[in-house]
C-alpha positions in Angstrom: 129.1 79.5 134.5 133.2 79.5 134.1 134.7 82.5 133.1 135.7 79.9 129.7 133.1 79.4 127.5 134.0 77.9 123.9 137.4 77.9 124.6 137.7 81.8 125.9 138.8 83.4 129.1 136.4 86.1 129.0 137.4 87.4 132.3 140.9 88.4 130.6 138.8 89.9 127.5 135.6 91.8 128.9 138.7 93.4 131.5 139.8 95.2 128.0 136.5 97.4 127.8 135.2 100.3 130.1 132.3 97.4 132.0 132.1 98.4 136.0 132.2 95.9 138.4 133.3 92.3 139.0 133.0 89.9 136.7 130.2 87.4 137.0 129.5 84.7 134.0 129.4 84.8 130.4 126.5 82.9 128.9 125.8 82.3 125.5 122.9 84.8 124.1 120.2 85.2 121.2 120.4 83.1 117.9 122.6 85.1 115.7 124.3 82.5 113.2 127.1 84.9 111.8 128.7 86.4 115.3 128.9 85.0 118.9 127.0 86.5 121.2 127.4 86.6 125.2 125.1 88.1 128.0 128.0 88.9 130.2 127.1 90.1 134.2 128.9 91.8 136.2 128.1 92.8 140.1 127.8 96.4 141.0 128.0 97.4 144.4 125.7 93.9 145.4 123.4 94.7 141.9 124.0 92.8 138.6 124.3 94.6 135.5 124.8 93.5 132.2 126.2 93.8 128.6 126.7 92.5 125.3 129.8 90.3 124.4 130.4 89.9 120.8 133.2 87.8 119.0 133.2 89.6 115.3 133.3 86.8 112.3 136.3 88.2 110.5 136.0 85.7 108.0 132.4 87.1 106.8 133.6 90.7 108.1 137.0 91.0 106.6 137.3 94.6 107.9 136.2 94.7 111.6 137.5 98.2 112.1 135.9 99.4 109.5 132.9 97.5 110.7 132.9 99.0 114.1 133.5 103.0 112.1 130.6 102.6 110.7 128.7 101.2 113.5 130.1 104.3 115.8 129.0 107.0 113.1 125.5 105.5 112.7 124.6 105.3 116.6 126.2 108.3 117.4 124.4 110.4 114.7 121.1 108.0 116.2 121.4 108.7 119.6 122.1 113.0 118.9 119.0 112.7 116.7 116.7 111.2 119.4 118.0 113.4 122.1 117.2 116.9 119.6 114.1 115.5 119.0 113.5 115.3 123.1 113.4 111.3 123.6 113.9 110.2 126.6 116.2 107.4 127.6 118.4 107.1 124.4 120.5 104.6 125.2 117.5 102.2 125.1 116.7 103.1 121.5 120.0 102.9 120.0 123.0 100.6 120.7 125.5 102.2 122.5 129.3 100.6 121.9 131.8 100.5 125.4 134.8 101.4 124.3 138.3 100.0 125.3 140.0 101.1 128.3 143.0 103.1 127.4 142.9 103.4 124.0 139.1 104.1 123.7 138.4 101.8 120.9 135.0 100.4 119.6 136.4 97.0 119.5 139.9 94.7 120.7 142.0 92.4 119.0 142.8 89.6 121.1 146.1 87.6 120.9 144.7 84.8 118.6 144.0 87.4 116.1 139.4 87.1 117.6 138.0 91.0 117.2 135.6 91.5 120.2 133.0 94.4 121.0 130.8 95.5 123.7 127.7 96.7 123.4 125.3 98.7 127.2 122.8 95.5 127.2 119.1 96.6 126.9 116.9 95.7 129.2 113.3 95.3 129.0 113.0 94.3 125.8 113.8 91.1 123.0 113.7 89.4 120.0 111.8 87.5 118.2 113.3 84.6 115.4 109.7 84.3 114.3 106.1 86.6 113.9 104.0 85.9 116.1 101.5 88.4 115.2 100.5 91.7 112.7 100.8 93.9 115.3 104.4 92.3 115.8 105.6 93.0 111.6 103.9 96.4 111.9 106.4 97.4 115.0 108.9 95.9 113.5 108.4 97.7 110.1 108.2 101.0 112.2 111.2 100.5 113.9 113.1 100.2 110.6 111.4 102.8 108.7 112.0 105.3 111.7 116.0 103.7 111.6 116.0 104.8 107.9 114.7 108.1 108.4 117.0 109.1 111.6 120.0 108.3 109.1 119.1 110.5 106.0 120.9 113.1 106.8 124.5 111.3 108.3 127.3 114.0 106.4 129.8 112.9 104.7 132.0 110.6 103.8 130.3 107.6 102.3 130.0 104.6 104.9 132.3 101.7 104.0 130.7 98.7 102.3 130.9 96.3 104.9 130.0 93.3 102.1 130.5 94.7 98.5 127.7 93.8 96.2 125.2 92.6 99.4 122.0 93.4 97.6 123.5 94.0 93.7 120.9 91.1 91.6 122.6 91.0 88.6 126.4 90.2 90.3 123.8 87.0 92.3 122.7 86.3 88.9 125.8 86.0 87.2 127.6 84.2 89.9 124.6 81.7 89.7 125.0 81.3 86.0 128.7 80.6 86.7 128.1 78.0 89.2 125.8 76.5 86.7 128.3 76.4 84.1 131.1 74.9 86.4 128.6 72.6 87.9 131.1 71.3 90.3 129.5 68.7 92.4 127.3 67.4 89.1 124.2 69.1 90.5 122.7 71.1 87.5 120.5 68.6 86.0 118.6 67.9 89.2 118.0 71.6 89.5 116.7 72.3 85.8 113.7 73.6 86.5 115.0 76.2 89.6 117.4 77.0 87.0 115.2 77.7 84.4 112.6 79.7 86.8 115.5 82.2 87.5 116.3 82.9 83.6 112.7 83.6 82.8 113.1 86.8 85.1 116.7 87.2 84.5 115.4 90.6 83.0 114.2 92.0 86.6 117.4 91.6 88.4 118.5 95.3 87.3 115.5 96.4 87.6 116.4 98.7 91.1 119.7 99.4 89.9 118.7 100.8 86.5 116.2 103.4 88.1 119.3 104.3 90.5 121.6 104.5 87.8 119.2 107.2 86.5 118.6 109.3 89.5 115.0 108.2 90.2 115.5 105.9 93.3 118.8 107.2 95.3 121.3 105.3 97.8 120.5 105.5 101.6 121.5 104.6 104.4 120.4 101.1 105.0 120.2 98.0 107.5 120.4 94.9 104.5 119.2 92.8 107.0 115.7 93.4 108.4 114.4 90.4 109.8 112.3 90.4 112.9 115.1 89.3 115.0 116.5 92.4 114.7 114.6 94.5 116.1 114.2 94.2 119.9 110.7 94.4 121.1 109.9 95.8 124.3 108.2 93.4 127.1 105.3 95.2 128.7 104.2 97.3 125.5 105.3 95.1 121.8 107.0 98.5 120.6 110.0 98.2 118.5 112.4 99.8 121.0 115.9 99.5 119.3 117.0 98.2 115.7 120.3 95.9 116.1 122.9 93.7 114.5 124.4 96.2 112.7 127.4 94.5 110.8 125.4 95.2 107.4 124.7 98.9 107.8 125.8 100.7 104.9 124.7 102.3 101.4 122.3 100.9 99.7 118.7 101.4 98.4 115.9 101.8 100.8 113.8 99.0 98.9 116.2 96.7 99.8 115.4 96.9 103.5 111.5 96.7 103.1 111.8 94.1 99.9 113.6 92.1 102.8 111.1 92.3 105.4 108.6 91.1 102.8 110.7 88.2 102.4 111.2 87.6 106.1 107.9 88.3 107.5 105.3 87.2 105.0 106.5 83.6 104.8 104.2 81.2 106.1 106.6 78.3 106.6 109.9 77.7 107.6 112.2 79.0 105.0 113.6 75.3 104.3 110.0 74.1 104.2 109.4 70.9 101.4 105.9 70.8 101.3 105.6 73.2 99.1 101.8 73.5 99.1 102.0 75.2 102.7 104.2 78.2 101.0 102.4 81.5 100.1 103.3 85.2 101.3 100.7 86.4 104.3 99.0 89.2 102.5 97.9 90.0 105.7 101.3 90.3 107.1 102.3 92.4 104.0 99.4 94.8 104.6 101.3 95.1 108.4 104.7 95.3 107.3 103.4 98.4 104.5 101.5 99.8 107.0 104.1 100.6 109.9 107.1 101.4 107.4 104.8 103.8 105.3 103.6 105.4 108.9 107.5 106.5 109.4 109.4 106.9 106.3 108.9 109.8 105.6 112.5 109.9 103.2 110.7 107.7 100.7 110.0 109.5 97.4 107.4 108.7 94.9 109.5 106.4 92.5 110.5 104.1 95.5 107.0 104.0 97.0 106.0 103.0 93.3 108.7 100.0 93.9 107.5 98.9 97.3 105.8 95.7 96.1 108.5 95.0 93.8 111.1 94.6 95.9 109.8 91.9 98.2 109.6 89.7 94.5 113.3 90.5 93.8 115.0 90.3 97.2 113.1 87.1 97.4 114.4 85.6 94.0 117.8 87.0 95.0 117.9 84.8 98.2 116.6 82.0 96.2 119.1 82.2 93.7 122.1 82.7 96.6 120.9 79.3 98.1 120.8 77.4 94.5 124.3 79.2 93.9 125.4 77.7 97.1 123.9 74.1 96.2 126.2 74.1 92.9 128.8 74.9 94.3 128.2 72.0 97.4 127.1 74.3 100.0 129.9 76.0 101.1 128.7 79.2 102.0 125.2 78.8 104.4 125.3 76.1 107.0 123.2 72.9 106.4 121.9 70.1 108.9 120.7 67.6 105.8 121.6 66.9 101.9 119.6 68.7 99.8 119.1 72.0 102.7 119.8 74.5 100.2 117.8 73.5 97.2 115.0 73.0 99.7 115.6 76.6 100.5 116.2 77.6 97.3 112.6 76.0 96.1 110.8 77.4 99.4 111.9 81.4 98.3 110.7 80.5 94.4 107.2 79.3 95.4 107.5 82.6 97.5 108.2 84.4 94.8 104.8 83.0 92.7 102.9 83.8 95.4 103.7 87.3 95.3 103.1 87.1 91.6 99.9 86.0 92.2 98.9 88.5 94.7 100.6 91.7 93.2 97.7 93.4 92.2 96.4 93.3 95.7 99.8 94.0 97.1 99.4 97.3 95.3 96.0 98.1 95.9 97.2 98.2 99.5 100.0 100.4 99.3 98.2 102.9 97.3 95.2 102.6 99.9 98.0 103.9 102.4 99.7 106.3 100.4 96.3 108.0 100.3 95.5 108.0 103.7 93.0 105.7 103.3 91.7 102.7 105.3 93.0 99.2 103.5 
């Protein structure tokens, strides 16, 4: 392929960063819908090698540098941790950023104002946009429980909130309630009832950040974006080798990243699915998901284990109520492909949420099986 690919000369940017060799091609890589991603080779003395071309979405990631601090602090602290604890190979398990030449910086500005970064590709190993099996949530559930734990003790300072407010319910809630009073694009009225489904648990959206507020669940370190996809898989064995895509990294409750996963990995249908007859939450999948994370994170403390099942409800209703937000306001936030995308998203996360509902007192039973040590 050209050295041009969507309009870039990547031979005159990848030149910037500390790669070795001669430039090859730049081909398009993975599925990512937020940043552009390139598998860039390069030859080697006759042997390819390869790394990871990204062009950072500034308009989503108003900050790239402080993006890109935060990103150098966490693998940094990773990679030390893994090598203390006598891990081989740590450059497989954590992504490791190539700096500028010169300057040595995690990431370059480009004339036409593009932020770029470059990332030691890993080899061996991929992703997944869907689960294909329980053996594949439990890895991936491992792999972000043992991310979580490598990163409770990063010193001081604070990271930078790369997206204020990611996970905060009640800020979703009220923006949905403005949106609804506004009702822009004449839209309420054909979304009564996904309206009125949010407002009868209004009174749960605070429900995290009270207990934080009082000291009983504490801010971590988190990912605030755990879907399988982010994890990369390795090819001979299915272990969750290396966590990635880590824009989002920053404070944040621990619940957050597994209520996600519940979300993500339970779903048995496309998340824009319209029959909604085929939507319920795999408790089997759940039992996976709790079973790797509660194998590795060993951070957790009683109150959030108590809040485990919870949290897969309210990230769930959060996500449903950021697509009907988006729908009010005529879908200017998530990309869409056909009218009416997001309420059809919107509707898929709600029946979601029921279905956890339903199967709550199972949900438990199973994390409390674990917490004991006992066999679900």
């Amino acid at each position: 392929m050209s050295s041009a690919v969507a309009g870039f000369k990547f031979q005159d940017v990848v030149r910037r960063f500390r790669a070795w060799g001669d430039f090859v091609e730049a081909v398009p890589y993975g599925s990512g819908h937020i940043n552009d991603t390139y598998k860039v080779t390069f030859s080697m003395a006759g042997a390819h090698v390869h790394y990871l071309l990204q062009r950072i979405n500034h308009k989503i990631f108003k900050n790239p540098a402080a993006v890109m601090e935060n990103i150098m602090r966490v693998t940094d602290h990773v990679r030390a941790r893994l090598a203390s604890a006598g891990v081989g190979n740590v450059t497989r398990h954590s992504l490791c950023v190539v700096l500028t030449r010169g300057d040595a910086q995690p990431c370059y500005q480009d004339g036409e104002g593009n932020w770029w970064r470059m990332y030691l590709f890993i080899e061996g190993a991929r992703t997944f946009d869907t689960i294909q099996s329980e053996g594949q949530a439990e890895e991936a559930a491992r792999a972000y429980a043992r991310f979580q734990n490598l990163l409770a003790d990063l010193p001081a300072p604070r990271l930078h909130e790369t997206i204020p407010n990611f996970h905060n319910t009640p800020i979703r809630l009220a923006a949905l309630r403005e949106a609804v009073k506004a009702d822009a694009c004449n839209r309420a009225a054909g979304a009564r009832a996904e309206i009125e489904f949010v407002e009868k648990r209004a009174a749960l959206c605070a429900r995290l950040l009270d207990r934080n507020a009082r000291g009983e669940i504490p801010e971590r370190i988190t990912h605030n974006d755990t879907k399988i996809n982010n994890v990369m898989l390795d090819d001979v064995t299915g272990e969750g080798v290396c966590v990635i895509d880590l824009d989002t990294v920053m404070p944040g409750l621990a619940l957050y990243d597994f209520g996600d996963m519940v979300r993500s990995a339970t779903a048995s249908t496309p998340e824009d699915e319209r029959d909604l007859s085929k939507v319920r939450m795999r408790i089997e999948m759940f039992e996976a998901l709790a079973r790797g994370y509660l194998a590795e994170a060993a951070f957790l403390n009683a109150a959030e284990r108590e809040e485990l099942v919870f949290s897969g409800r309210l990230i769930t209703l959060m996500i449903g109520m950021r697509f009907l937000t988006d729908y009010l306001q005529g879908d200017v936030y998530f990309k869409t492909h056909r009218p009416g995308q997001n309420l059809d998203r919107c509707r898929m996360q709600f029946r979601m949420v029921m279905s956890m509902e339903e199967q709550a007192e199972a949900m438990e039973k199973i994390v409390a099986a674990i917490c004991a040590g006992q066999a679900v």
